[in-house]
N, C-alpha and C positions, 0 to 999 in steps of 0.2 A: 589638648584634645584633637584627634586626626575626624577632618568633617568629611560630612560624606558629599562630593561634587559632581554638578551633573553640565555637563557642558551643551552647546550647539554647534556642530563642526559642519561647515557650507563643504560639500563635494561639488565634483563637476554636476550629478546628475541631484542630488537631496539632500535635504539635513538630517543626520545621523545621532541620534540619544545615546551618547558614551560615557556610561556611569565609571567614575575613579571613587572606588568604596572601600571604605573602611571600618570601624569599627565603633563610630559614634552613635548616639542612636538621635542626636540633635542635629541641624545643620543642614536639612537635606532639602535640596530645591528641585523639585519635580517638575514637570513640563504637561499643560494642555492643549493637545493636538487638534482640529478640527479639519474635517474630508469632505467631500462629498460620497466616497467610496471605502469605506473600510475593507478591508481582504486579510483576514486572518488566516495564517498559513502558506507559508513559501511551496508546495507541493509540486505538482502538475496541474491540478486544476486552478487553484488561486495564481498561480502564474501565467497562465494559460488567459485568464477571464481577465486578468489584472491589465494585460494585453493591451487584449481586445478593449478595454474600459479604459485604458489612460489616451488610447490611440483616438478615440473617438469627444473625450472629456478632454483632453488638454493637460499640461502641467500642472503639479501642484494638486490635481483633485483627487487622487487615487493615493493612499496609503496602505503600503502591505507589510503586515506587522510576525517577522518571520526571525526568530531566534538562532538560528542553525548559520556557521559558517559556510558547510557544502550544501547542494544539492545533489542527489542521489539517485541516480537511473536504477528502482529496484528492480526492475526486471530484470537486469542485468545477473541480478544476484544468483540465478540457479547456475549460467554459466560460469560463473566463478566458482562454486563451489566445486564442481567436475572441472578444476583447471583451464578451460577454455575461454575467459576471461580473464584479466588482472582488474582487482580491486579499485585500482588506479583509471581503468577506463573506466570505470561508475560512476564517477561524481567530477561536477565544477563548482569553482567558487560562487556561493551564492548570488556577489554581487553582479558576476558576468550572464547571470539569466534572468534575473529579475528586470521587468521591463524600463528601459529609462527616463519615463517619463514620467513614474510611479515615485514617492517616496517611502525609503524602507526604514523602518523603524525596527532594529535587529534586538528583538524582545519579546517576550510571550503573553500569550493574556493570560490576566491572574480572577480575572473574574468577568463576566457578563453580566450588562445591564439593558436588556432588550427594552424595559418600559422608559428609558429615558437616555436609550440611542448612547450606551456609553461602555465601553472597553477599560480595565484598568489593566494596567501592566505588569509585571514582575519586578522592573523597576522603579514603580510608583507613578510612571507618568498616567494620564488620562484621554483618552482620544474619544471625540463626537464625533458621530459619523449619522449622514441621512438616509445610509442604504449599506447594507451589512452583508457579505460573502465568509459565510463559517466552510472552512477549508483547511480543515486539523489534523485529518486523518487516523489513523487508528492508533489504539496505545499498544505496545507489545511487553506481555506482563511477563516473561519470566520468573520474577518472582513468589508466582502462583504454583509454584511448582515443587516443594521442598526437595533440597540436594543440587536441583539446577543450576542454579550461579557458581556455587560450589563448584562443581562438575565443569561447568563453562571456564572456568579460572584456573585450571588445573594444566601447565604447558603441555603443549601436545599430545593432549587427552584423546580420549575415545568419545566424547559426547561434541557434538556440533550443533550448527544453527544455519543458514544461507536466509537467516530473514532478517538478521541486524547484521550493518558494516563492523563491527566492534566482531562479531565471532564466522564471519562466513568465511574466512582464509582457512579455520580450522577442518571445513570440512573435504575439501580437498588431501591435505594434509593424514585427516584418519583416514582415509581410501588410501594411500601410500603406507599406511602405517598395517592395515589389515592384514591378520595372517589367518586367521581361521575360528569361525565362531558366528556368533547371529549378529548379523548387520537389521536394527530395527531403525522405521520410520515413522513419525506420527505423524495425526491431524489430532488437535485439541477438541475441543467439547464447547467452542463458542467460534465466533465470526472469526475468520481471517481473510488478510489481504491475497488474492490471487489464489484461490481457494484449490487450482491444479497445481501448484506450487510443489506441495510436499508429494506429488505424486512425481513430481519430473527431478528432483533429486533423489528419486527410490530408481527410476529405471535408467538414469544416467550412471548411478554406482553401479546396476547391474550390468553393463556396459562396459565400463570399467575394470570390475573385476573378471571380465571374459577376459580383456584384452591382455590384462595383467598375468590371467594362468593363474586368477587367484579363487575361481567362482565355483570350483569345483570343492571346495574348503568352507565355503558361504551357505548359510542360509539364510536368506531375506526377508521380514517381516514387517509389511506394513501395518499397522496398528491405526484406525481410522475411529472416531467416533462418529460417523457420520452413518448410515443404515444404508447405502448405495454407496458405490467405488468411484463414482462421479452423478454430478446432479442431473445430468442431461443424458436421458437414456442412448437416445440417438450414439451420443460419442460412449459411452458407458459401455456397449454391449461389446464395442472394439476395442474396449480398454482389459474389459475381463478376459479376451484371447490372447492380449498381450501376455496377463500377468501369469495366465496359464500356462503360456508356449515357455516362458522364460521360470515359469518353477520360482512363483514369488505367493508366497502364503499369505490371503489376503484375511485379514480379523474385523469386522465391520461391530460398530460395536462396542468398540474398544479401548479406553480412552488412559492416558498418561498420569497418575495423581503423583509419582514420586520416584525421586532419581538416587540410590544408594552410589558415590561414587565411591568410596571405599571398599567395595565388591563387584566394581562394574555390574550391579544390577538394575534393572527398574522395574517399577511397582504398576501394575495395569486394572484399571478398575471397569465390570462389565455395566455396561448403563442401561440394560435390562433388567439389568439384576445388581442392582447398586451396593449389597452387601459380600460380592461375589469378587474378588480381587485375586492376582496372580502375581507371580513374580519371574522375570526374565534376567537371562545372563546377558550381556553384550559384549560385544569386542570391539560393535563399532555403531551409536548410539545418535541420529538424527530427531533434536526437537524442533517441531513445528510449535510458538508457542503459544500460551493464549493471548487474546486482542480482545480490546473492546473499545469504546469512546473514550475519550479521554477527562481525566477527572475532571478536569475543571470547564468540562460542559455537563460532566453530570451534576455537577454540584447548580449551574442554574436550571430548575425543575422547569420551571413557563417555557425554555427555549427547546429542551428537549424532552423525547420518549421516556417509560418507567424504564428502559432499558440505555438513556444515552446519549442517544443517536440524535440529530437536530431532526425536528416534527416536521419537516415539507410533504407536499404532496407530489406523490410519484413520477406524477404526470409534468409538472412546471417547476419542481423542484425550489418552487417560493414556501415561504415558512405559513402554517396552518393557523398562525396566530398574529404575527407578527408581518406585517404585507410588506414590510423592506427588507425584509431578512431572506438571502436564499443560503442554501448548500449546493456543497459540489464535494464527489468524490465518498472515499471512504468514512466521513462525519455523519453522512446522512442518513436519512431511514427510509430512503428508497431500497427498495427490496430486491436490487439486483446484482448480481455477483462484482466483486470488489475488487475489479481489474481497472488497470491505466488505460485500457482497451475504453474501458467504461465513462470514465474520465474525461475521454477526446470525446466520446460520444456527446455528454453532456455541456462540454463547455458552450455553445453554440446554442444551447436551449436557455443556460442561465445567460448568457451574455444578451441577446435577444427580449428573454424575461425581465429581466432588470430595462435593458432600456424602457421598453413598455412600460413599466412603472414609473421610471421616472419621468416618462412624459405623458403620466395621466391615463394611459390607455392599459386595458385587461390583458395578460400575457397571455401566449394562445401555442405559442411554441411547447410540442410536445417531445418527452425525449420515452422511447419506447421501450426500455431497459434492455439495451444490446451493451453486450458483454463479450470478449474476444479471449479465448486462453490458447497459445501456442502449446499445447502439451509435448514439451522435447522428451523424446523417447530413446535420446542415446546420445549418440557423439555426431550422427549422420541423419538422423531422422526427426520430423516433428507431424505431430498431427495438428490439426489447426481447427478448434471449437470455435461456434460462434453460435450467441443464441439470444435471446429476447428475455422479459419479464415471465413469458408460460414457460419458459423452456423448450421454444421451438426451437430447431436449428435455423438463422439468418445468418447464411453462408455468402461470404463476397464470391469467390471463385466459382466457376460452372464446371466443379468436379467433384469429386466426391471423396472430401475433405478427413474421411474417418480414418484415410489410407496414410499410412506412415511416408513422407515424402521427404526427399533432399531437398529441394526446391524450397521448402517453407520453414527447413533447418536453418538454410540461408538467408530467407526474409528473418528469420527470430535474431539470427546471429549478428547481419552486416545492415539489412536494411532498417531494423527499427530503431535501432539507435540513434544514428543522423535525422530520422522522419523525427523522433522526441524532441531534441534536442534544438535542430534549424527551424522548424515544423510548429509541433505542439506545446513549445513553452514561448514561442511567439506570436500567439493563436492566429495562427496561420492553418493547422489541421484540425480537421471536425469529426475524424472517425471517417471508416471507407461508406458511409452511405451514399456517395455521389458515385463512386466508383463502384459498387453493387450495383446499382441501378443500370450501370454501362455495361458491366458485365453479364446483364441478364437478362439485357434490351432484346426486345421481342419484336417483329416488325409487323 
């Protein structure tokens, strides 16, 4: 009989749970961890906060229990898809971001036990923890889509994606491939990460195909389920002159149920009128796709929403139930748009938060729901949203931000990336709040 073994391998920086499995189902020696910091989730934020908390906690207190070889700069992902990125600048190995004074335990959580402070794994180990960071981020369900994966797995196909490393090379790819037909893009009918996302792969194609000498052969159709073209009027009403001046057909409304790849057609269902459905041709077919929390925090009901999401309050981002438990990032059910922008904002309120707790004292750090979307509008230009929990504008610069600029093409392109990477996964950045405040200083 082949046993299933689970070792303890000392690295320079932690010890590492390396399951050698096979196919017994006796044999099996599992391992119980104990933290002073649980951090589930290798992201931006749980690596961000993991940081800030090992830096201050010591060796040995802080375990961050993150399954994934790479880590992944998604924002990266719309310039890749418009070729102005390589795939390859996106990601590093996990182990070279994750803070080192943290131990990584490269595994998933397979269950939540909030009433008794306990994590189980994917590989059976067990981990206690006195203070708990859910830092999971979203699920992206393709498979909610019947014909999609289909579709996605088809070489050099006409249907893409720029929201998973596995299909966003393709969508460069069908913009090279396009010769004449509707080029459509969606937004899905539930939460997504970066929610101007599927709007700046619709005007970077459009971009694109100028350049190409191909746009005159194109008709463009963004396909939205959303009732507004963006959530923030402020930047919305400069987004509708865009879409107007460049002859992009906007369907508000609109929502994606089903992908025919065997006709390059898809299926659009109206969400006013839910029995009212259409059908389109494509040449060149962009899904944005659905998201939501991931199963196995909906599966513990006590920790999260009827919809999910971990139950914190908005404001301290600590758990409504649970007083050691906080979120950070796209997990939570703070109500504010689901940017990395958002991410930096927040780390610095739950780092903060947490400590207060653990040293007995009420957390008092507020984080205000500011959210940041670079909306790239071409190969030259970006606009630059920034807004709060009302949907105000909380703009850093003292200009006015609605105006398509080179300048902020080039923050999106050259400068955010090294600020992520030297910056915000060594919680060293808190979001430009300090630097608004410079920029807007009054005397």
């Amino acid at each position: 009989m082949i046993k299933v073994l689970c070792y303890t391998i000392k690295t320079a920086n932690s010890p590492l749970s390396i399951a050698a499995r096979g196919f017994a189902t006796s044999g099996i020696l599992n391992e119980n961890h104990k933290c002073k910091l649980l951090v589930v989730g290798g992201g931006a934020g749980g690596c961000s906060v993991a940081a800030k908390a090992s830096n201050k906690l010591g060796a040995g207190k802080v375990i961050v229990l993150e399954p994934a070889d790479n880590h992944y700069y998604q924002p990266m992902f719309t310039l890749i898809g418009g070729g102005i990125k390589k795939l390859e600048d996106s990601f590093r190995p996990m182990k070279s971001v994750l803070p080192a004074l943290a131990t990584w335990i490269k595994d998933s959580a397979a269950k939540f036990e909030p009433e008794s402070n306990t994590v189980h794994t994917s590989g059976g180990d067990t981990i206690e923890y006195e203070y708990l960071l859910v830092a999971v981020g979203l699920q992206l369900n393709y498979d909610k889509i019947p014909g999609l994966l289909e579709a996605l797995s088809i070489p050099n196909g006409k249907v893409c994606s720029n929201y998973s490393p596995k299909y966003v090379d393709r969508t460069y790819q069908a913009l090279k491939n396009f010769r004449t037909g509707n080029a459509v893009f969606t937004f899905p009918n539930s939460p997504v990460k970066c929610p101007g996302a599927p709007q700046k792969v619709l005007y970077i194609a459009e971009h694109y195909l100028r350049k190409s000498r191909k746009r005159k052969n194109a008709q463009l159709h963004y396909n939205t389920s959303l009732p507004v073209l963006f959530g923030v009027k402020h930047y919305a009403d400069a987004l509708w002159e865009i879409v107007k001046k460049r002859d992009i057909n906007v369907n508000l409304r609109t929502n994606l149920v089903e992908v025919k790849p065997g006709t390059d057609e898809a299926v659009f269902e109206n969400l006013d009128k839910p029995d009212e459905r259409f059908t389109v041709k494509y040449e060149l077919l962009h899904v944005t796709p659905p998201m939501g929390a991931p199963d196995v925090l909906k599966a513990c009901k006590s920790l999260v929403t009827e919809v999910g999401f971990v139950d914190v309050n908005k404001d301290t981002l600590q758990h409504q139930k649970f007083s050691n438990v906080f979120a950070i990032g796209d997990c939570s059910s703070s109500p504010n748009s689901k940017t990395a922008a958002s991410v930096a904002a927040q780390t610095q309120v739950v780092y903060k938060n947490l400590m207060a707790v653990m040293e007995g004292r009420t957390p008092n750090r507020v984080f205000d729901g500011y959210a940041s979307c670079p909306l790239v509008t071409g190969y030259n230009t970006c606009m630059l949203a920034e807004f709060d929990y009302s949907l105000t504008p909380l703009e850093t610069f003292p200009l006015d931000q609605r105006k398509e600029r080179f300048t902020m093409y080039l923050m999106k392109k050259d400068f955010m990336p090294p600020l992520y990477w030297h910056l915000l996964l060594n919680g060293l950045w808190n979001g430009p709040g300090l630097m608004r405040k410079l920029m807007h200083f009054r005397l």
